[in-house]
VMD Tcl script that draws the C-alpha trace (Angstrom):
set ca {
  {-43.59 -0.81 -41.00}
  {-39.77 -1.25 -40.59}
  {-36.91 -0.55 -42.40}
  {-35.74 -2.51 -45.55}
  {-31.85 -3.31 -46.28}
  {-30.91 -0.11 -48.25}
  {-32.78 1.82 -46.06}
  {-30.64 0.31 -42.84}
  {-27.98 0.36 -44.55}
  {-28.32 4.15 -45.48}
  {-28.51 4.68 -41.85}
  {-25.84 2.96 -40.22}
  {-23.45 4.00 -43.01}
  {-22.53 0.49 -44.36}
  {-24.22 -1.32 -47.13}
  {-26.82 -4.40 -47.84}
  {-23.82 -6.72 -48.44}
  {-22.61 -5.97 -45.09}
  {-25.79 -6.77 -43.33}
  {-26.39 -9.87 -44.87}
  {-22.93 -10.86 -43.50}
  {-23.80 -9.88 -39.82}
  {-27.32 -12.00 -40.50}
  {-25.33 -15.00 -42.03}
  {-22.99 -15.14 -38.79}
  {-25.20 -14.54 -36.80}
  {-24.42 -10.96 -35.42}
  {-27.82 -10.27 -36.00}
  {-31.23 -12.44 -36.24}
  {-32.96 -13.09 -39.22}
  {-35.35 -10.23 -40.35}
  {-39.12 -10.49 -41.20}
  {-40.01 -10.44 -44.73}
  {-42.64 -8.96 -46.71}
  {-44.76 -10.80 -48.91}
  {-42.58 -10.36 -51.80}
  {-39.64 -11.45 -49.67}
  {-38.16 -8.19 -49.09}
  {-36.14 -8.36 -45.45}
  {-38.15 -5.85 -43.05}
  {-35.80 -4.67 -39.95}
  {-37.42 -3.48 -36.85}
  {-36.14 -0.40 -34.59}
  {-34.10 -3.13 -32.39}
  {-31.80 -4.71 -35.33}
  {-31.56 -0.90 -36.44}
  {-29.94 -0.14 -32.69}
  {-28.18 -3.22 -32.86}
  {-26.72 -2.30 -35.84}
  {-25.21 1.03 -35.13}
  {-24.19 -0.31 -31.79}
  {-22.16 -3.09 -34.11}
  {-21.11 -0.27 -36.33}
  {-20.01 1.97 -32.93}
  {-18.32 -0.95 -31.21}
  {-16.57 -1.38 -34.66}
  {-15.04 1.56 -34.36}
  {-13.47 2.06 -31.12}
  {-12.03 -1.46 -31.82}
  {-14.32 -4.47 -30.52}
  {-13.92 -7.33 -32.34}
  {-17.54 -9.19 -33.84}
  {-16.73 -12.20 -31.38}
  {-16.98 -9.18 -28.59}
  {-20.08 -7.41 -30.02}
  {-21.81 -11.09 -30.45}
  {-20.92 -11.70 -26.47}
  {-22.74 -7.94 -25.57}
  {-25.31 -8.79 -27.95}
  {-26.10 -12.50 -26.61}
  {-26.18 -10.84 -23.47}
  {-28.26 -8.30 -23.66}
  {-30.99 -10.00 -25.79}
  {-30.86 -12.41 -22.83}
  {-32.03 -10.29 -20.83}
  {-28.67 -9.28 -18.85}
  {-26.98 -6.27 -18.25}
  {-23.39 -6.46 -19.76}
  {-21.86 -3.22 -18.12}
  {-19.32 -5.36 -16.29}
  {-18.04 -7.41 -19.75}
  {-18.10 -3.83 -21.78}
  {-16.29 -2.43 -18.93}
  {-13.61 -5.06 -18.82}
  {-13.30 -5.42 -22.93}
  {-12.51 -1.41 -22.63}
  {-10.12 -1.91 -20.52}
  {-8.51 -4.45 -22.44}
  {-8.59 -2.01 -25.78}
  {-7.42 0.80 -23.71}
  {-4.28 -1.19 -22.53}
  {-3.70 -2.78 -26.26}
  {-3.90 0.46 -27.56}
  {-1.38 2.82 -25.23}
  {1.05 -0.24 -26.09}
  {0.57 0.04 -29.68}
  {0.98 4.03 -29.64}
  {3.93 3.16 -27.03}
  {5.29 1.19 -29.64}
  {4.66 3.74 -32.55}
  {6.31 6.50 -30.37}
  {9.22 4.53 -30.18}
  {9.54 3.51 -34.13}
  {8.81 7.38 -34.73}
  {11.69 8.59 -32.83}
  {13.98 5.87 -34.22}
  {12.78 7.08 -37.71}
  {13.74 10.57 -37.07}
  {16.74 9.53 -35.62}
  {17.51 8.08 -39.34}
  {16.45 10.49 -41.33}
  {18.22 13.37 -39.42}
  {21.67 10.94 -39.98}
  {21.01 10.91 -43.41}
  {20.56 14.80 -44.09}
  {23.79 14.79 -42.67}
  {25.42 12.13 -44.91}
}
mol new
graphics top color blue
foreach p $ca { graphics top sphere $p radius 0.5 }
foreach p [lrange $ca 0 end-1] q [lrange $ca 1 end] { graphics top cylinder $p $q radius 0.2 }
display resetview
């Protein structure tokens, strides 16, 4: 017996709404349904959901998680993409705290001027 949508849900730590988005663009196939039409996942669309929710959150786009996804239900390894997309968010992101480091200072630099003032 699998898991119906609250009960994902629950368990990834989104919500039904959510899930029915990933189904609708395809992010993740079409459940089975009970007989009264309830959606029924199985133990892979629960992985591939908290793999979705993980990539998520260290910054992968859902164009990138489709690409691993497609891959990997294809049968292929996708260490070499993942790899590469990390590196990509790794670079992206040292620019953008780069960048932050550099407003910072130029915001202290202002706001020690004006205690002076």
């Amino acid at each position: 017996m699998g898991l119906r949508i609250g009960e994902l849900a629950h368990e990834a730590g989104t919500t039904p709404p959510t899930i029915r988005y990933y189904e609708s663009i395809g992010l993740l196939p079409a459940p089975s349904r009970t007989r009264a039409g309830y959606r029924e996942y199985s133990a892979r669309a629960r992985q591939e959901l908290l793999f979705i929710r993980k990539a998520q959150a260290i910054g992968f786009s859902l164009d990138e998680i489709r690409e691993i996804l497609d891959l990997t239900r294809a049968g292929r390894v996708p260490c070499t993409r993942v790899r590469s997309l990390g590196h990509r968010h790794l670079a992206a992101l040292d620019d953008r705290i780069g960048r932050l480091q550099r407003f910072r200072a130029q915001l202290a630099d202002e706001v020690r001027r004006w205690d002076t003032e």
